[in-house]
PLY file of the C-alpha trace (Angstrom):
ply
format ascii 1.0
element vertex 217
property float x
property float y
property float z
element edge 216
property int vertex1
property int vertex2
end_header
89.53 36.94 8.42
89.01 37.86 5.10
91.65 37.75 2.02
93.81 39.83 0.39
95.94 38.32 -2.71
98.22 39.99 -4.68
99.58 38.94 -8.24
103.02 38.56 -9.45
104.68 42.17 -8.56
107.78 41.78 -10.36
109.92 44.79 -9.21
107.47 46.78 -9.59
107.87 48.50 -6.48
105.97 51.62 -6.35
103.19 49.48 -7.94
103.30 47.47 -5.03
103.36 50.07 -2.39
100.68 51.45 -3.77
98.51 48.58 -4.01
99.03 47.59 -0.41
97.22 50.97 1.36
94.41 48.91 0.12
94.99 46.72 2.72
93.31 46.66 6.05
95.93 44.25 8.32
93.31 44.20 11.49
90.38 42.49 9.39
92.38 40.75 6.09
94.89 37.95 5.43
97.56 39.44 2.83
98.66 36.59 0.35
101.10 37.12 -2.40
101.41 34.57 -4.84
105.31 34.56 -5.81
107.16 36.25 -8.39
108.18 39.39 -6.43
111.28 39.50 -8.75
112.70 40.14 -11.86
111.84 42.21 -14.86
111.02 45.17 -13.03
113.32 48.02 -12.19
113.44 47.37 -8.01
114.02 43.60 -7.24
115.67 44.82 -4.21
113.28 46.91 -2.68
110.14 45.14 -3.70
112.24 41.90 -1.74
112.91 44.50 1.26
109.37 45.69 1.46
108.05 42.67 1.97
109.99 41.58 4.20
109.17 44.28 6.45
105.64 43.89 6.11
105.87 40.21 6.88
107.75 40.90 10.10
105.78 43.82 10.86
102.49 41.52 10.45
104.08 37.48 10.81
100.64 36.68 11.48
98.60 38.74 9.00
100.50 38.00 5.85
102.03 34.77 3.65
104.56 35.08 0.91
104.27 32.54 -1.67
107.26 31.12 -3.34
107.06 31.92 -7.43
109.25 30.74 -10.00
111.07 33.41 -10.58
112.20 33.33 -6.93
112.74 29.43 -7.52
115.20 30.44 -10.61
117.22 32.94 -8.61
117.73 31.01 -5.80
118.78 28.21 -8.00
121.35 30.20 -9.88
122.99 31.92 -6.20
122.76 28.62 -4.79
125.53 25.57 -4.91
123.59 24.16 -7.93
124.31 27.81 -9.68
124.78 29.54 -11.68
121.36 28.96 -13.46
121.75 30.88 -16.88
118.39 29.98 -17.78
116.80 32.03 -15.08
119.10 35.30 -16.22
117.36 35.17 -19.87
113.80 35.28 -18.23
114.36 38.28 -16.09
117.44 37.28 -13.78
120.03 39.66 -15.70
118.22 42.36 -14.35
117.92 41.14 -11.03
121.64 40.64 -10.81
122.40 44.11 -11.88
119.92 45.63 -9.12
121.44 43.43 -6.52
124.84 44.21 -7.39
124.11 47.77 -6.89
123.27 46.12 -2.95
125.37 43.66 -2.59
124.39 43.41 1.24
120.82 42.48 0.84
121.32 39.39 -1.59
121.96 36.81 1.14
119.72 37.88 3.63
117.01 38.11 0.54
117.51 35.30 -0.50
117.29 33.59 2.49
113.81 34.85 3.34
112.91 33.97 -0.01
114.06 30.42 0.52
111.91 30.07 3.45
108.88 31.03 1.76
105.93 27.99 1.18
104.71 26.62 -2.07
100.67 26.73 -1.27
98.18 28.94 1.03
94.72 27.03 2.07
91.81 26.80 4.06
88.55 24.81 3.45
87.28 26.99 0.69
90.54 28.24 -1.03
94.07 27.24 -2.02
96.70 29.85 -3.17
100.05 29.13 -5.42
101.61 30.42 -7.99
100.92 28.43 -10.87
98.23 26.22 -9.34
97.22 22.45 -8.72
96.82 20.19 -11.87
96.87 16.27 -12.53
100.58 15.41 -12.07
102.10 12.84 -9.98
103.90 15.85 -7.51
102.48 19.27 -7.67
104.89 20.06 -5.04
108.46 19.02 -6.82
110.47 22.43 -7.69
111.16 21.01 -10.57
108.03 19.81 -12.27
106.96 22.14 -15.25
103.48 20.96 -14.03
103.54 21.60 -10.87
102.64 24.53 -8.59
105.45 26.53 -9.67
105.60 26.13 -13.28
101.86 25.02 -14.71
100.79 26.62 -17.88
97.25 25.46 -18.87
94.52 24.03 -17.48
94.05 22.90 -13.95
92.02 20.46 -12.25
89.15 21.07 -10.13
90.18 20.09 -6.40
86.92 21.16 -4.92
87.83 24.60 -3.50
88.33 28.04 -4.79
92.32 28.07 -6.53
94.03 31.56 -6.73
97.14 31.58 -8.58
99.64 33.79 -10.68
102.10 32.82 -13.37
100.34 33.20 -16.73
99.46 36.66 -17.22
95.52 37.37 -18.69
95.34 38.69 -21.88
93.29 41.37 -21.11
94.84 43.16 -17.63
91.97 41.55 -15.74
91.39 38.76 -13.62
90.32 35.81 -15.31
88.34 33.18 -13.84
87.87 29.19 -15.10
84.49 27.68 -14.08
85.70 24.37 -14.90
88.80 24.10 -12.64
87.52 26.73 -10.39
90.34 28.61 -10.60
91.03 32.46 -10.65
94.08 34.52 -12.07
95.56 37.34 -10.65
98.43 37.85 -12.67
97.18 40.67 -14.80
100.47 41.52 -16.33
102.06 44.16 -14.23
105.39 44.14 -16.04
103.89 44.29 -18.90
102.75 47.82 -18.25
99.12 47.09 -17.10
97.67 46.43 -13.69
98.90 44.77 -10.20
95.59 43.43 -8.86
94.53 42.89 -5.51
91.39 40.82 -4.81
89.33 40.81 -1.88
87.99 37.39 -0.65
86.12 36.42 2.29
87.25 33.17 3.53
84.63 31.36 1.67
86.02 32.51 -1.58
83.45 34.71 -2.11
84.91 37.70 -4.30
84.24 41.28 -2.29
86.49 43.71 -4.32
89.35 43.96 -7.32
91.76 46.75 -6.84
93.61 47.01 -9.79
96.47 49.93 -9.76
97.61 51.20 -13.10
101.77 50.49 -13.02
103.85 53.30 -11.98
106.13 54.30 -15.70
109.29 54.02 -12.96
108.85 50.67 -12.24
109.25 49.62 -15.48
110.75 52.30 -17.95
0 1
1 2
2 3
3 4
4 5
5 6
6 7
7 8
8 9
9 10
10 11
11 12
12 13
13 14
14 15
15 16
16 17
17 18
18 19
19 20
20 21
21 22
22 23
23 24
24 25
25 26
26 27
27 28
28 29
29 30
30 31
31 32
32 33
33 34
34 35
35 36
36 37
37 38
38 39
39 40
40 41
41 42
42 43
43 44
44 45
45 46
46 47
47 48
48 49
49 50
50 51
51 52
52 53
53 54
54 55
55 56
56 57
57 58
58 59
59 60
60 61
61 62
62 63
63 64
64 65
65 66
66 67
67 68
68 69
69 70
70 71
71 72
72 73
73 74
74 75
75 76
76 77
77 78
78 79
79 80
80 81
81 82
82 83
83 84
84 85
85 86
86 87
87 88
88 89
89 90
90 91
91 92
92 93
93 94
94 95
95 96
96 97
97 98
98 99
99 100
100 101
101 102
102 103
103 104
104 105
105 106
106 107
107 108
108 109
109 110
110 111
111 112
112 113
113 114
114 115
115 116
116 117
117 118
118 119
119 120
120 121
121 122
122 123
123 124
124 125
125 126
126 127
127 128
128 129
129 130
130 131
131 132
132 133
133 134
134 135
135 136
136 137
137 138
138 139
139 140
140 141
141 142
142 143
143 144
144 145
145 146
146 147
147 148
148 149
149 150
150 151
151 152
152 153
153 154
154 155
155 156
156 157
157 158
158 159
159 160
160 161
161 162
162 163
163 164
164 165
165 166
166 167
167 168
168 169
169 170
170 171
171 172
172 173
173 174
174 175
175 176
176 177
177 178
178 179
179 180
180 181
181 182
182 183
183 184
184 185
185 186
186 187
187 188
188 189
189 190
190 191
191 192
192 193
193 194
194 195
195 196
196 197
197 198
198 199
199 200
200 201
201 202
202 203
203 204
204 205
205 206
206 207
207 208
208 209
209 210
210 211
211 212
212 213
213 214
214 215
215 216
């Protein structure tokens, strides 16, 4: 099958919805990489979506774990509260869920569950992406896959990941690492970008959806 990845959403619900009619289920591979939370104006229902897609299509879709989602399971968990996470969206988050109170624990149980990294022989998906550290994989590495800012290393395959905004609202690509960004600042009032990929890596389309004023105003 072909890809379909989708940057960090962040509440931006309507964004979202609208970005996934792009998708065609019967031919594509939806992957999301993380960060489905905070900062927008529908946590809840950007959470709830998803979910509904994944267990309308278990076999057609993969939700990546972000950071964000890291944080705010962190600060509901035993560990918690987290007050870091609430100054780097989480406040908001809070609010919308305790408008719902019924959907945090099921939320964030499904968010729990979701994996750290996407791959096939040609490409591997996270959220902040591989680089030279001892554990990519450790939660709570700033250099690992959830929390990498800068440069990555090259590990021989096409990497996809989210995290750092681009400065521009478009995808940004690194020939040296290999590595391209789909976080194109939705929050910030630009684009949510979908890219098309065959399984080879080879790009086929950007859809790029202007954000929707509710999702953020």
């Amino acid at each position: 099958m072909n890809l379909f990845l989708i940057g960090d959403v962040h509440g931006c619900y309507y964004t979202f919805q609208a970005l996934l009619r792009y998708w065609q289920p019967q031919e594509e591979l939806l992957i999301q990489v993380g960060d489905l939370v905070d900062r927008g104006n529908f946590a809840p229902e950007t959470v709830a979506m998803a979910m509904e897609v994944h267990a309308d299509y278990p076999g057609q879709t993969v939700f990546l774990r972000g950071n964000h989602e890291a944080g705010m399971i962190r600060h509901y968990g035993s560990d918690g509260p987290f007050p870091e996470w609430l100054n780097w969206g989480g406040r908001t988050t809070v609010h919308q869920y305790d408008q719902q109170p019924s959907l945090l624990q099921p939320h964030l149980r499904w968010l729990a569950q979701r994996p750290l990294i996407w791959e096939n022989d040609h490409v591997v998906v996270s959220h902040a992406g591989l680089a030279d550290t001892d554990d990519p994989y450790d939660e709570e590495n700033l250099d690992g896959v959830l929390w990498r800012r800068g440069p990555l290393r090259n590990v021989g395959k096409l990497q996809v990941i989210g995290h750092t905004p681009t400065p521009n609202g478009l995808p940004l690509f690194d020939r040296l690492s290999h590595t391209l960004s789909i976080d194109t600042g939705a929050y910030l009032g630009r684009v949510l970008t979908g890219v098309k990929l065959t399984a080879e890596g080879e790009i086929l389309q950007i859809v790029a959806i202007p954000v929707e004023a509710a999702d953020i105003s």
